[in-house]
C-alpha positions as CSV (number, residue, x, y, z in Angstrom):
1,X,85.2,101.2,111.2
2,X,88.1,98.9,110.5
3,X,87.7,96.8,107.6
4,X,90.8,95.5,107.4
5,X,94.1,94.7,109.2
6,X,96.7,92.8,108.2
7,X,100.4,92.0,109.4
8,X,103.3,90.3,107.4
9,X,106.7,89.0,107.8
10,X,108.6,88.5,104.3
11,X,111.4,87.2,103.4
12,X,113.9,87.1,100.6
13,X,111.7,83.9,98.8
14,X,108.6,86.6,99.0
15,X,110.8,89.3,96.6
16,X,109.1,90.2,93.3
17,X,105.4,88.6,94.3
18,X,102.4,90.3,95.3
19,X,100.2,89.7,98.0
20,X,96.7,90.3,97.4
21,X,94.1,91.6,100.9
22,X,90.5,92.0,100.1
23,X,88.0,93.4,102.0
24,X,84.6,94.1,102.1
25,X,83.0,97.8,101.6
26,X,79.3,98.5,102.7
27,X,76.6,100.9,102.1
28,X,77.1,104.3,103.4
29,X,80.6,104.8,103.1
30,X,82.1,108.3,102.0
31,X,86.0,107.4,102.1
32,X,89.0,104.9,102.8
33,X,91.5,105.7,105.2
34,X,94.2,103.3,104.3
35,X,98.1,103.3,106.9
36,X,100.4,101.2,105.5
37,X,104.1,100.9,106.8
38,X,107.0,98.6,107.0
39,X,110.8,98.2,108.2
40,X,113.1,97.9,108.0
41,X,114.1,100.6,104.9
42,X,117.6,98.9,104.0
43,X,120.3,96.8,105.3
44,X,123.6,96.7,104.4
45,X,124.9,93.1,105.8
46,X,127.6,91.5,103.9
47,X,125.3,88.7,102.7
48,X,123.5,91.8,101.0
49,X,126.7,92.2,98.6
50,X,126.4,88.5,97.5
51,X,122.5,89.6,96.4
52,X,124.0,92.7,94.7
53,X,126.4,90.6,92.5
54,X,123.7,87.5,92.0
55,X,121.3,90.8,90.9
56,X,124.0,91.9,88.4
57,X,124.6,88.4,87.0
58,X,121.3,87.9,86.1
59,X,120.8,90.7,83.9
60,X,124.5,89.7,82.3
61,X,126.3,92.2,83.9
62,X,129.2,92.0,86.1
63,X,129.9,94.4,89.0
64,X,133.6,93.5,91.6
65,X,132.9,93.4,95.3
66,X,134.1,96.4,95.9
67,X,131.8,98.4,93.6
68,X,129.1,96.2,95.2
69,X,129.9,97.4,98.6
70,X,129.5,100.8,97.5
71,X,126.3,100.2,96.7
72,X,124.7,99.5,100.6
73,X,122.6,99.6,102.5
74,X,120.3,98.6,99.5
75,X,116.8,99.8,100.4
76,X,113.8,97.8,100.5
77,X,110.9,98.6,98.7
78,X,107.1,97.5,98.7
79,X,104.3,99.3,97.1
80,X,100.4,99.5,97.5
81,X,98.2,99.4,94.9
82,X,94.0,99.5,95.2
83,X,91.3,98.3,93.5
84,X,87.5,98.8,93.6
85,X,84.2,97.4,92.6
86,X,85.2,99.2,88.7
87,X,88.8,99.0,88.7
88,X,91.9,100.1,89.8
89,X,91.9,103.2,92.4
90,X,95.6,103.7,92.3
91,X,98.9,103.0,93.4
92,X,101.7,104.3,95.9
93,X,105.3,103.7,94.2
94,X,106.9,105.2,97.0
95,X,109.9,104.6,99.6
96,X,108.0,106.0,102.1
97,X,108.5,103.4,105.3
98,X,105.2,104.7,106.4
99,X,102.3,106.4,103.9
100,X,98.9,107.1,105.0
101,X,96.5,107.2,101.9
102,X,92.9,108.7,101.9
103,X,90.7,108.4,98.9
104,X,87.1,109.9,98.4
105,X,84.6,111.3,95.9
106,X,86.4,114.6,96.7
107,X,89.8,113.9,97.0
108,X,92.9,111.5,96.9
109,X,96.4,111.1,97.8
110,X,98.7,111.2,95.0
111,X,98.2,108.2,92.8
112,X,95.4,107.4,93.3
113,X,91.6,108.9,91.9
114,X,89.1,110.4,93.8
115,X,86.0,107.9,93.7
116,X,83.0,107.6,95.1
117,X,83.3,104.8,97.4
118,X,80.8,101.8,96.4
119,X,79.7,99.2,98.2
120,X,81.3,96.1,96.9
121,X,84.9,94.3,97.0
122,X,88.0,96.0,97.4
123,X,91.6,94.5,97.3
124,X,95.0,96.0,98.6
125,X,97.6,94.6,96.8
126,X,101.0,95.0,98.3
127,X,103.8,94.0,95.6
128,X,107.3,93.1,96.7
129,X,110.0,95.0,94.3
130,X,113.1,94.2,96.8
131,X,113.7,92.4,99.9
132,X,117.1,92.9,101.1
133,X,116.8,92.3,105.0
134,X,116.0,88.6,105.6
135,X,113.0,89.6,107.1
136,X,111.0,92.9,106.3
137,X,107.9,93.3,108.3
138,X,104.9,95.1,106.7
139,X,101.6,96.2,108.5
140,X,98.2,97.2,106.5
141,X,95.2,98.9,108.3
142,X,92.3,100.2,105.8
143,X,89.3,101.8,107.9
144,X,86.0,103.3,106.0
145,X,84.8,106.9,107.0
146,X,81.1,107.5,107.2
């Protein structure tokens, strides 16, 4: 049963927030079956280099254009963390432009524990560590398994 789908379109004003999706688990569930995926996985435009440099300057370095330019494509990245009804689950740090995730009493992917699956409230929380395409599509499908 689907409990949960989600698309997004991000931009560069979304980079370094977190966007929170919960859902709602019931009784009689044995696992999550979680696909989340998104492009695209870099971009190299010149407007990217200008980000490279700002990214340098705000840490108090300095990096030339050239040595920026060396540096693309710059990938994107977004991550999936997951909490239950007691906690956190786990987490996906990965740059994996599509990951399928299943978590049960049994067994989970790596990152995350295997738990029984309660009835309760769940939230997928899909954090944005860099945007460097000016748009960066994500899509989120969680399904339970009886």
């Amino acid at each position: 049963m689907i409990l949960l789908r989600e698309e997004r379109e991000l931009t560069f004003k979304d980079e370094s927030k977190h966007t929170y999706h919960p859902f709602l688990v019931r009784d009689k569930v044995t696992a999550l079956s979680i696909i989340f995926s998104y492009e695209p996985g870099n971009y190299g435009g010149d407007d990217c280099v200008e980000r490279i440099v700002g990214a340098y300057l705000k840490v108090g370095r300095d990096i030339d254009l050239e040595d920026a330019k060396k540096s693309l494509p710059v990938n994107n990245l977004l991550t999936l963390s997951l909490d239950g009804p007691k906690g956190m689950i786990g987490n996906a740090h990965r740059h994996k432009l599509e990951q399928k995730i299943y978590i049960s009493e049994q067994k989970a992917e790596y990152g995350f524990n295997p738990v029984p699956i309660l009835p309760g409230l769940y939230r997928v929380c899909i954090s944005s560590h860099c945007i460097a395409s000016p748009r960066l599509k994500y899509k989120l499908l969680v399904e339970s398994i009886e």
